[in-house]
C-alpha positions as CSV (number, residue, x, y, z in Angstrom):
1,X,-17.0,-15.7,-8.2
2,X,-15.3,-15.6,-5.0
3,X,-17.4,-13.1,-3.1
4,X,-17.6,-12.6,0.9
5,X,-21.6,-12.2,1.6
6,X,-23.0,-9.9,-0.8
7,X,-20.4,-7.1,-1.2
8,X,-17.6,-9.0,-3.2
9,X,-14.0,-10.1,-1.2
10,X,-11.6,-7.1,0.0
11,X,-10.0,-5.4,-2.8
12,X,-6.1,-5.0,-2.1
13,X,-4.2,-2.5,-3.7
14,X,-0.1,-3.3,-3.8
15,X,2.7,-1.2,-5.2
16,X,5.9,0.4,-3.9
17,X,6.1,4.0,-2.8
18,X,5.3,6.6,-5.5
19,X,4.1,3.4,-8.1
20,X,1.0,4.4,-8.8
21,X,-1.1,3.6,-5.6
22,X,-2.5,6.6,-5.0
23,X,-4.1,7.5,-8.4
24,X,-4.9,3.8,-8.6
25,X,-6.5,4.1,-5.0
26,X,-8.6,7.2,-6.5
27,X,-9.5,5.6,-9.6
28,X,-11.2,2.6,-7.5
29,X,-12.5,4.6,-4.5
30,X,-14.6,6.5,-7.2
31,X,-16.4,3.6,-8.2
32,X,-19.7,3.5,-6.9
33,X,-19.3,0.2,-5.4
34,X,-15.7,0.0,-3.8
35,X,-14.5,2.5,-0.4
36,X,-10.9,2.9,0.3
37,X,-10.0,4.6,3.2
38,X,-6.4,6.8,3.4
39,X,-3.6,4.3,4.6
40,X,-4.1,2.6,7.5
41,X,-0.7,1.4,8.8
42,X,-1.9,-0.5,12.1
43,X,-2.7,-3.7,11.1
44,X,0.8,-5.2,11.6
45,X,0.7,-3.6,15.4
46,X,-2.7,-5.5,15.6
47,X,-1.8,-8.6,14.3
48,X,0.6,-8.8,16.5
49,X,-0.9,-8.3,19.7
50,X,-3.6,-10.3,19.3
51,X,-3.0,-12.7,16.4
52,X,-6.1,-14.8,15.0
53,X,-7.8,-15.2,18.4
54,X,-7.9,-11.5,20.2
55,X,-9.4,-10.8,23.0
56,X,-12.0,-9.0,22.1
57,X,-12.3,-6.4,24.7
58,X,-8.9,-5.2,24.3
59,X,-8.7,-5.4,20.6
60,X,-11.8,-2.9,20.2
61,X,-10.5,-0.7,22.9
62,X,-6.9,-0.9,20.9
63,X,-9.1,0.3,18.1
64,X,-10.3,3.1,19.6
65,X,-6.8,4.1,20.2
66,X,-6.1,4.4,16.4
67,X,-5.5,7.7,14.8
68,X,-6.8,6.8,11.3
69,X,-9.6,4.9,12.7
70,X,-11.1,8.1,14.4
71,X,-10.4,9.6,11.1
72,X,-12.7,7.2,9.4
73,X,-15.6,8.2,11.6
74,X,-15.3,4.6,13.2
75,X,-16.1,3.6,16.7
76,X,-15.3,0.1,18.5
77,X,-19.3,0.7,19.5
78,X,-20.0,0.4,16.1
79,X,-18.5,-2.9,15.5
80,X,-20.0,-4.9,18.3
81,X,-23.0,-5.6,16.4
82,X,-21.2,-6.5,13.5
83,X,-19.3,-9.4,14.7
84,X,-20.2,-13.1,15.4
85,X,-20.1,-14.5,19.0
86,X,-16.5,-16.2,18.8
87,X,-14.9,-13.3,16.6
88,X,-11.5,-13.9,14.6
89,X,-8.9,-11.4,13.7
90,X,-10.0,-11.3,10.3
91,X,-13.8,-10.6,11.6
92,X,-12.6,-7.5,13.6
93,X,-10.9,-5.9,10.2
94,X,-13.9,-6.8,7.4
95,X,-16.3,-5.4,10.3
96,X,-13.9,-2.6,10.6
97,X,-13.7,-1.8,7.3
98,X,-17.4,-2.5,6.0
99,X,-18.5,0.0,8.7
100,X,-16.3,2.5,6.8
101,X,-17.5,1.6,3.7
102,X,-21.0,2.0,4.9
103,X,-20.6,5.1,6.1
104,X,-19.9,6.1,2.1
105,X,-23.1,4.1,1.4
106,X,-20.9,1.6,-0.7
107,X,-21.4,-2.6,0.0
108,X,-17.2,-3.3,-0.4
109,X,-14.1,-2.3,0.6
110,X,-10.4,-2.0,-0.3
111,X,-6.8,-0.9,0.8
112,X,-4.2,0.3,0.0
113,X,-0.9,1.1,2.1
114,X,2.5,0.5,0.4
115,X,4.0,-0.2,4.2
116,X,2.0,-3.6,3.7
117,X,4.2,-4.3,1.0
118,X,7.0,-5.5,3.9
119,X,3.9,-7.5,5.9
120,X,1.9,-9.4,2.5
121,X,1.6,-12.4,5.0
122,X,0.0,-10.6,7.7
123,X,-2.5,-10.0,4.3
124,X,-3.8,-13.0,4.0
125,X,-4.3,-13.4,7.7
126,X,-6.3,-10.5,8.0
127,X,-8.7,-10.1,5.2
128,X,-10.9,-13.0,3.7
129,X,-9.4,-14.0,0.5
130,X,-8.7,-10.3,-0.7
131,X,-8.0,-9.5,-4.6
132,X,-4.9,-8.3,-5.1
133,X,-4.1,-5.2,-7.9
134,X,-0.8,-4.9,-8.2
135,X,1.0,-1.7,-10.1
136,X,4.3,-1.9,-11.2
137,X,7.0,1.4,-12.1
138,X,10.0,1.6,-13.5
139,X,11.9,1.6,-10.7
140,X,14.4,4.4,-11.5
141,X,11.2,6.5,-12.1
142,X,9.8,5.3,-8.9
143,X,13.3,6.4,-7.5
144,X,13.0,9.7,-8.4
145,X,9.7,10.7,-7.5
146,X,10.6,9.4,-4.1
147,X,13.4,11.5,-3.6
148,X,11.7,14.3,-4.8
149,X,8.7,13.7,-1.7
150,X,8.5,16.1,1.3
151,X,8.4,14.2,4.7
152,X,7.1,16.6,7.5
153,X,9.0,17.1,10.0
154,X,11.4,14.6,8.8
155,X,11.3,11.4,7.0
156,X,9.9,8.1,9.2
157,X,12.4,5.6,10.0
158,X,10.8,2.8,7.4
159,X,11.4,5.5,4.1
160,X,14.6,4.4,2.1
161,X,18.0,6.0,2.1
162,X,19.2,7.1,-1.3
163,X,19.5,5.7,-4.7
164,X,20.6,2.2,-3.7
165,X,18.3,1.5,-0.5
166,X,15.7,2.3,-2.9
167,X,16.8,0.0,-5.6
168,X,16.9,-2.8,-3.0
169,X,13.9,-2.6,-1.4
170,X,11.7,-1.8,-4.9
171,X,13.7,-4.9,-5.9
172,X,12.3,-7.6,-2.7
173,X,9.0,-5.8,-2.4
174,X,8.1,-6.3,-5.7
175,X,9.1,-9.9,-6.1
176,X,7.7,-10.5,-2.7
177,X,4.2,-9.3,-4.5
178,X,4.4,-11.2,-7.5
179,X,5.7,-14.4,-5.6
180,X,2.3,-13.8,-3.6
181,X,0.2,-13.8,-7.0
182,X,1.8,-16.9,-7.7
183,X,0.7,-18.2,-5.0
184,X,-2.8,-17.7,-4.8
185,X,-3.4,-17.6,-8.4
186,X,-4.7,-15.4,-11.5
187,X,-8.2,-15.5,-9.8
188,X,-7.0,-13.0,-7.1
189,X,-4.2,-11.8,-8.5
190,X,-3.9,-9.1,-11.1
191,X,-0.5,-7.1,-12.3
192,X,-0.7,-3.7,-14.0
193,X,1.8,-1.4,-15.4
194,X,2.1,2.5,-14.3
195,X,3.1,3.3,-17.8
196,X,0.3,1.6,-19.3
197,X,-2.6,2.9,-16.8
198,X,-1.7,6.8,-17.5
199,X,-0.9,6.2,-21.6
200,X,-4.5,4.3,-21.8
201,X,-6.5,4.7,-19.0
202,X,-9.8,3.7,-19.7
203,X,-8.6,0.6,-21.1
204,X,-6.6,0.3,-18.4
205,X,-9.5,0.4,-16.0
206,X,-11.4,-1.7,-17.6
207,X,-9.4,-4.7,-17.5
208,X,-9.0,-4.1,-13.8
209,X,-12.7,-3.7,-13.5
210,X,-13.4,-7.1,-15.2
211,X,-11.0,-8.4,-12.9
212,X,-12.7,-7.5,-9.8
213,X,-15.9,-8.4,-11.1
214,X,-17.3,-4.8,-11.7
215,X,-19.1,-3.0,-14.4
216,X,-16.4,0.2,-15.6
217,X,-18.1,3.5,-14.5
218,X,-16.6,6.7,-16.7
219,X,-16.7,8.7,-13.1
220,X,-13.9,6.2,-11.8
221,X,-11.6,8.6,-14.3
222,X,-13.2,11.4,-12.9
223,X,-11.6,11.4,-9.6
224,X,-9.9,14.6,-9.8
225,X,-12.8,16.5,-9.6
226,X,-13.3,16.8,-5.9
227,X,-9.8,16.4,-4.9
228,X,-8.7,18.6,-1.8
229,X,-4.9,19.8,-2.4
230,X,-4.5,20.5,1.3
231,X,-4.8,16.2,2.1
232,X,-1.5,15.5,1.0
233,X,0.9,18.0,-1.4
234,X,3.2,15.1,-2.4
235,X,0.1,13.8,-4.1
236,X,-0.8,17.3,-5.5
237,X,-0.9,15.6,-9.4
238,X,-4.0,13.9,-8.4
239,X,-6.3,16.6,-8.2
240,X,-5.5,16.8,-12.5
241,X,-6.8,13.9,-14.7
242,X,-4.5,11.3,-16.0
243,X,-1.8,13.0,-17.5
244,X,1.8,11.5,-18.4
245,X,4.5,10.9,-15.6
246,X,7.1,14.2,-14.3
247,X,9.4,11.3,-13.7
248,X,11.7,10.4,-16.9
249,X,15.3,8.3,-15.8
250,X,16.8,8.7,-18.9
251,X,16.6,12.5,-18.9
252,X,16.7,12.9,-15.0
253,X,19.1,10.4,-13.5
254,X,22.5,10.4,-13.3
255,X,24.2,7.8,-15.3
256,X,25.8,6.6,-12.4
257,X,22.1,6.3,-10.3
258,X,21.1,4.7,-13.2
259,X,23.8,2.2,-13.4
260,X,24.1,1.4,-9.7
261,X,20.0,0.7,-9.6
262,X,20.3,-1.7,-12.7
263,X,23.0,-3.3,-10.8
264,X,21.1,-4.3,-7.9
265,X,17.5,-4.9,-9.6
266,X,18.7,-4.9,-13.3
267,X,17.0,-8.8,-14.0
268,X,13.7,-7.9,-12.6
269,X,13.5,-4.5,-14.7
270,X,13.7,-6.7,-17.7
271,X,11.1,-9.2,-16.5
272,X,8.5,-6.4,-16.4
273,X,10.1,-5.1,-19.9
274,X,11.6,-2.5,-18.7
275,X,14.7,-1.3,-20.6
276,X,18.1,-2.0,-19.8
277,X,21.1,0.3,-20.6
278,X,24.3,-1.4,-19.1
279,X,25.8,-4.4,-18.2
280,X,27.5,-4.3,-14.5
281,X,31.1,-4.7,-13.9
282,X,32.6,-7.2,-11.5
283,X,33.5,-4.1,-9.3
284,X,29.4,-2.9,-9.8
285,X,28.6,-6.6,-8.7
286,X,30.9,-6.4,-5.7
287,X,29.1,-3.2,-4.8
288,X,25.7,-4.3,-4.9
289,X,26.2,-6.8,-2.6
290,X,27.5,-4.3,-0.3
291,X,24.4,-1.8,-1.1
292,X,22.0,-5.0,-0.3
293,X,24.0,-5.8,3.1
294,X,23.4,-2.1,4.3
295,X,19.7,-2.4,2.9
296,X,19.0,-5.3,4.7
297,X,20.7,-3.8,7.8
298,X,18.7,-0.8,8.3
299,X,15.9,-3.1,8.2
300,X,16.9,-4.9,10.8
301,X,16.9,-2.0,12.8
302,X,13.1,-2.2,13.0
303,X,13.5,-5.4,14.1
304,X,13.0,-4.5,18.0
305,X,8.8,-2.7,16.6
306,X,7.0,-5.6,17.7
307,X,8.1,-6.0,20.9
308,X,7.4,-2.4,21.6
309,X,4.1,-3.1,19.8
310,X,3.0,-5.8,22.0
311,X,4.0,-3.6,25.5
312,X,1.9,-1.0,27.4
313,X,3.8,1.2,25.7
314,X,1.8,0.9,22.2
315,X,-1.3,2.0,23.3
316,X,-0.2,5.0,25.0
317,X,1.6,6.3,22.0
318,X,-1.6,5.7,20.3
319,X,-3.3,7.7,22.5
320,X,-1.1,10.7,22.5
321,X,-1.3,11.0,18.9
322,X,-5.0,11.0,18.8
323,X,-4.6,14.4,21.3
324,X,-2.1,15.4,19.0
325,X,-4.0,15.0,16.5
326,X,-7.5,16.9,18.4
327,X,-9.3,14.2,19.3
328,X,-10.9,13.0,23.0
329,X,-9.8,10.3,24.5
């Protein structure tokens, strides 16, 4: 087994927006062994600012600045004493992350933030040999409950566009993932359906259990009990057991939606055995490639982030949300 100290390596939850993650986050927080904390989103502005070697001073004081780290009840005080004297990257985040798990009085720790789904490099860099779990949707599903989300005030910059966007980008991030478990193997590595964790769940869980090396506890399926609706209302179904999908693209989608999404990610649907109900045109072809050029485009408007990240700038932000947000800095 490929554990890190005594508490077993990262676990690492992957999946596109509204795939699963969250109730698959739930599932494993609830075990008595593994903490995952809500997403954490500022690893990429970490990594790169300081890349494997940080200076240590300003990485913890960076820390400080993050919003979901002061939500965690973490403290750059706190990790001091947990690192060793010449500290890597990757010794800043397990120490930041055991120290949350901890705190729950649990030995090993997870994530899970579908934004990592664009950075699954920047994984491997900053956690020692994690295990991935993987979730796969049907994408048109998927689609649907994404449009159907509420973004307060308005939806971030990163969030797809419509029907097509969100074809495209459920398309690379998901072969992006499984070109990842490829490449580090079956041994950290493991690929679930949606459909098959809510139609048999314990059966489900178990098999992910075994993968992870950890006895199935029955309270992991219990994770609704102590759910708070006011966290998050686009994730209100969780505070219910496992229960089939709202989401249902034959019966919901358009059969244009439906044909302009099989279009663009029609091959990899029937990969993961999904079904496949038409055959694109030449002028459907045509448009696709259109559909991915504008994808791809909008993208590459985030492409100016990391130099903003690696300013003055960044921290400052960071600091204004945390007052935002009613905490001292």
């Amino acid at each position: 087994m490929d554990f890190v100290g005594s508490s077993g390596p990262p676990v690492i939850v992957l999946g596109v927006w509204r795939s699963g993650t969250a109730l698959l986050k739930e599932i494993l927080d609830h075990h008595s062994q593994i903490a995952i904390p809500g997403e954490s989103y500022f690893l990429p502005a970490l990594w790169v600012r300081y890349r494997a070697k940080p200076d240590i001073g300003s990485l913890l004081e960076d820390i400080d600045c993050v919003p979901q780290v002061r939500e965690w009840g973490v403290r750059s005080r706190d990790l001091r004493a947990c690192l060793p004297d010449r500290p890597m990257f990757p010794d800043v985040v397990r120490a930041l992350y055991e120290r949350y798990a901890h705190s729950r009085g649990k030995p090993r720790f997870g994530d899970r933030t579908p934004h990592y789904m664009r950075h699954l490099d920047l994984l491997e860099h900053a956690f020692s040999r994690p295990r991935y779990v993987h979730i796969v949707r049907d994408g048109r599903d998927a689609a649907l409950s994404f449009a159907a989300m509420r973004a307060n005030p308005r939806p971030p910059w990163i969030w797809p566009r419509g029907i097509a966007d969100y074809a495209c980008r459920w398309r690379h991030e998901v072969e992006a993932a499984r070109e990842l478990g490829a490449s580090v193997g079956p041994q950290r590595y493991f690929e679930l359906r949606y459909e098959d964790l809510i139609a048999r769940p314990e059966a489900v869980v178990r098999d992910v259990c075994a993968f992870l090396d950890l006895m199935f506890e029955a309270a992991m399926l219990d994770y609704y009990r102590d759910r708070d609706l006011a966290i998050d209302p686009n994730h209100a179904r969780l505070a219910e057991p496992v229960s089939p999908a709202l989401r249902n693209w034959r019966k919901q989608m358009s059969p244009s939606d439906a044909r302009r999404f099989e279009t663009i990610a029609g091959p990899l649907l029937g990969d993961l055995g999904y079904e496949r109900t038409t055959l694109p045109s030449k002028r459907d072809r045509v448009r696709s490639l259109f559909d991915r050029v504008v994808s791809r485009g909008r993208i590459a408007t985030g492409l100016p982030v990391p130099l903003f990240r690696r300013s003055f700038l960044w921290p400052i932000r960071q600091k204004r949300q945390l007052r935002r947000a009613g905490y001292h800095v």
